[in-house]
PAFI-898914 format. One record per residue (C-alpha): residue number from 1; x negated, y, z negated. Coordinates in Angstrom, 1 decimal. Example, Ala and Ser with C-alpha at 12.3 -4.5 7.8 and 13.67 -1.06 7.14 Angstrom:
PAFI-898914
<pt><resi>1</resi><x>-12.3</x><y>-4.5</y><z>-7.8</z></pt>
<pt><resi>2</resi><x>-13.7</x><y>-1.1</y><z>-7.1</z></pt>
This chain:
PAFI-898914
<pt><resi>1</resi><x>-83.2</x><y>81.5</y><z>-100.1</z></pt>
<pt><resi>2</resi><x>-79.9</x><y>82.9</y><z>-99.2</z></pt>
<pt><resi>3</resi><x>-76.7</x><y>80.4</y><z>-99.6</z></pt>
<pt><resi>4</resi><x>-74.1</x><y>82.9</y><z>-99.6</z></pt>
<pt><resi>5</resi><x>-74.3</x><y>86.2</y><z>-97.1</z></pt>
<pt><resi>6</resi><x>-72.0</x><y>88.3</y><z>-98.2</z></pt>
<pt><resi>7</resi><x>-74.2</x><y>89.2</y><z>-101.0</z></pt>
<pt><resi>8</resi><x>-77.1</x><y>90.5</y><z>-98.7</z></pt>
<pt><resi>9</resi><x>-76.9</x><y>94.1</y><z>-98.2</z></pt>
<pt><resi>10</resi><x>-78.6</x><y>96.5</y><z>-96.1</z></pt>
<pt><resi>11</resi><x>-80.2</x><y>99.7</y><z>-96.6</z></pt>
<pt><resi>12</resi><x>-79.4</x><y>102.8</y><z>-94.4</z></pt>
<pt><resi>13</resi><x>-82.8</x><y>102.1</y><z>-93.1</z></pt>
<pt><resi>14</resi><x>-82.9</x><y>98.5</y><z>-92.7</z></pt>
<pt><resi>15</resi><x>-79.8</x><y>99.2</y><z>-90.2</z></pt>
<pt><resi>16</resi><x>-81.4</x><y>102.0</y><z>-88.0</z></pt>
<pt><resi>17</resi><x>-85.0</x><y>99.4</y><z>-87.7</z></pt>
<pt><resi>18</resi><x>-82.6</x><y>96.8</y><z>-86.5</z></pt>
<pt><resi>19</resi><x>-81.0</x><y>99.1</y><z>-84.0</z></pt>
<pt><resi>20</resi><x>-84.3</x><y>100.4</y><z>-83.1</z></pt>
<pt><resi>21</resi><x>-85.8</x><y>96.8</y><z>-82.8</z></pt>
<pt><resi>22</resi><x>-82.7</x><y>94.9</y><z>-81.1</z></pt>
<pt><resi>23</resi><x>-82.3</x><y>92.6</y><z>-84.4</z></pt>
<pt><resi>24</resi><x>-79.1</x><y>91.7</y><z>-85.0</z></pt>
<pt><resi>25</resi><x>-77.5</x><y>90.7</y><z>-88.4</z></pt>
<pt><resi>26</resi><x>-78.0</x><y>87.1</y><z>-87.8</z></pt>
<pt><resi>27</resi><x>-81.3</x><y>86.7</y><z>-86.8</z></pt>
<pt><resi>28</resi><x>-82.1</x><y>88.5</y><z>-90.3</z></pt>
<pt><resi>29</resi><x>-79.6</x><y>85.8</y><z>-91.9</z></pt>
<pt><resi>30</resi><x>-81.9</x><y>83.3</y><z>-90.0</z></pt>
<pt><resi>31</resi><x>-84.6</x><y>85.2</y><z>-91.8</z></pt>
<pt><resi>32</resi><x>-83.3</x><y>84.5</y><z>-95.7</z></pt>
<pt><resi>33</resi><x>-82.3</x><y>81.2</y><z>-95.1</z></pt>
<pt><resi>34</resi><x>-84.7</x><y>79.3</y><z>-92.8</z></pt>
<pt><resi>35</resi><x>-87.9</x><y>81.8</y><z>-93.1</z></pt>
<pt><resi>36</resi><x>-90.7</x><y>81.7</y><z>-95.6</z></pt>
<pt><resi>37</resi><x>-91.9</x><y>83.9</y><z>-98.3</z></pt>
<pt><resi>38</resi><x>-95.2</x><y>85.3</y><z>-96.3</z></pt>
<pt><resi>39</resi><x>-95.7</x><y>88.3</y><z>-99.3</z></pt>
<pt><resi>40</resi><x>-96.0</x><y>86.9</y><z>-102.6</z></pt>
<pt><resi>41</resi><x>-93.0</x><y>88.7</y><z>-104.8</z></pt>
<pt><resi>42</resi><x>-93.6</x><y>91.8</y><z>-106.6</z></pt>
<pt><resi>43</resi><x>-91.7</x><y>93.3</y><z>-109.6</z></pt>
<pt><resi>44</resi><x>-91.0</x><y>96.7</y><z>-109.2</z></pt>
<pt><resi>45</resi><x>-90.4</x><y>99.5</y><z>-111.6</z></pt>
<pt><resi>46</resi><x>-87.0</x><y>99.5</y><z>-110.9</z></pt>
<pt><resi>47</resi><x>-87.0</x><y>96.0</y><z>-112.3</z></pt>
<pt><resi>48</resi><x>-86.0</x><y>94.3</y><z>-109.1</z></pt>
<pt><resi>49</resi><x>-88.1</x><y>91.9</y><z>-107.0</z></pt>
<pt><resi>50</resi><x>-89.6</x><y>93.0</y><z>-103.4</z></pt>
<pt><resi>51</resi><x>-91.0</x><y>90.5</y><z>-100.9</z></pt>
<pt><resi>52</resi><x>-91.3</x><y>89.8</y><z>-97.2</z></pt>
<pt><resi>53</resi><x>-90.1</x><y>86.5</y><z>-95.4</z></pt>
<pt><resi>54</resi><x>-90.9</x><y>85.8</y><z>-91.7</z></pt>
<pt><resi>55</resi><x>-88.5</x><y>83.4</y><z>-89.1</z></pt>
<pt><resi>56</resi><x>-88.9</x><y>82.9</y><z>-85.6</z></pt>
<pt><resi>57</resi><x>-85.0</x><y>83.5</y><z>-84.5</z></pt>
<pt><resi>58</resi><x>-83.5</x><y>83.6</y><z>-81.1</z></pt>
<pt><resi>59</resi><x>-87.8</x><y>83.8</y><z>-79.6</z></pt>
<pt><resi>60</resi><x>-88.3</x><y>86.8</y><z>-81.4</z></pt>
<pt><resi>61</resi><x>-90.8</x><y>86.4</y><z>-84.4</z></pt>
<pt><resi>62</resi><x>-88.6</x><y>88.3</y><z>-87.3</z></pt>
<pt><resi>63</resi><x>-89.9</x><y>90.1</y><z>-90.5</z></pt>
<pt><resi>64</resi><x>-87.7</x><y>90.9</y><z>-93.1</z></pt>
<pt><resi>65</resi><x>-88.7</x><y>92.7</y><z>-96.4</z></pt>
<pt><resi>66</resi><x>-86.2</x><y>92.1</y><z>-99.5</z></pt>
<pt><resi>67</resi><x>-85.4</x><y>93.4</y><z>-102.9</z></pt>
<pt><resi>68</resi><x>-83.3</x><y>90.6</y><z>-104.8</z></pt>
<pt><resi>69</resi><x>-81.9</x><y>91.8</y><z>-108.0</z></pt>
<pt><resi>70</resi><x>-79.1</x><y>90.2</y><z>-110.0</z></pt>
<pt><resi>71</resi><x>-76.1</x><y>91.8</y><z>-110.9</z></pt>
<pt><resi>72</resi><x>-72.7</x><y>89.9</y><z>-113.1</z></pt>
<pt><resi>73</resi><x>-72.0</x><y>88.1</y><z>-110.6</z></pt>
<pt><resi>74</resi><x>-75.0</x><y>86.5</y><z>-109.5</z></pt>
<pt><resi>75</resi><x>-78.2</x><y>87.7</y><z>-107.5</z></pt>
<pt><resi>76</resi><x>-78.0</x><y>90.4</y><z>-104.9</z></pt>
<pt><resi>77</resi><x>-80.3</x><y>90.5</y><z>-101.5</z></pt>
<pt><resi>78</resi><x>-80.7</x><y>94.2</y><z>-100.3</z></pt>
<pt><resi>79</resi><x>-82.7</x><y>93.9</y><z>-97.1</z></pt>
<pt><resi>80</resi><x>-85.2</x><y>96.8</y><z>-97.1</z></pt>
<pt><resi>81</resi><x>-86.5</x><y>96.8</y><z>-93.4</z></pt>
<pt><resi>82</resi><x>-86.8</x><y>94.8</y><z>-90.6</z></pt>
<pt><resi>83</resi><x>-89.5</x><y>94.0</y><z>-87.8</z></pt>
């Protein structure tokens, strides 16, 4: 899903899961490039796009939940939460 990762961003709260949960920043790029979409995509009021993905990366089964929006320059991941 993701081809370029400097356009993944992550929420305040995505980053204090991840500490919480010992999952680093690449397992969750793992996540949005090799995972599935386990959560069918949802459009939310905001108009963005929320879904969950799921990877097995370094042994550890990872989910990530997303919100991919688009902005001029393209689309833009903002990773939600992670467990």
């Amino acid at each position: 899903m993701v081809s370029d990762s400097s356009r993944v961003f992550f929420t305040k709260h995505a980053r204090l899961r991840m500490r919480q949960r010992h999952i680093d920043r690449g397992q969750v790029v793992d996540v949005l490039t090799l995972g599935r979409v386990v959560e069918a995509p949802a459009r939310q009021a905001a108009g963005d796009w929320l879904f969950k993905m799921v990877y097995v990366s370094k042994g550890d089964d990872v989910t990530v939940v997303v919100s991919l929006d688009q902005d001029a320059e393209g689309n833009l991941v903002a990773v939600v939460t992670v467990y």
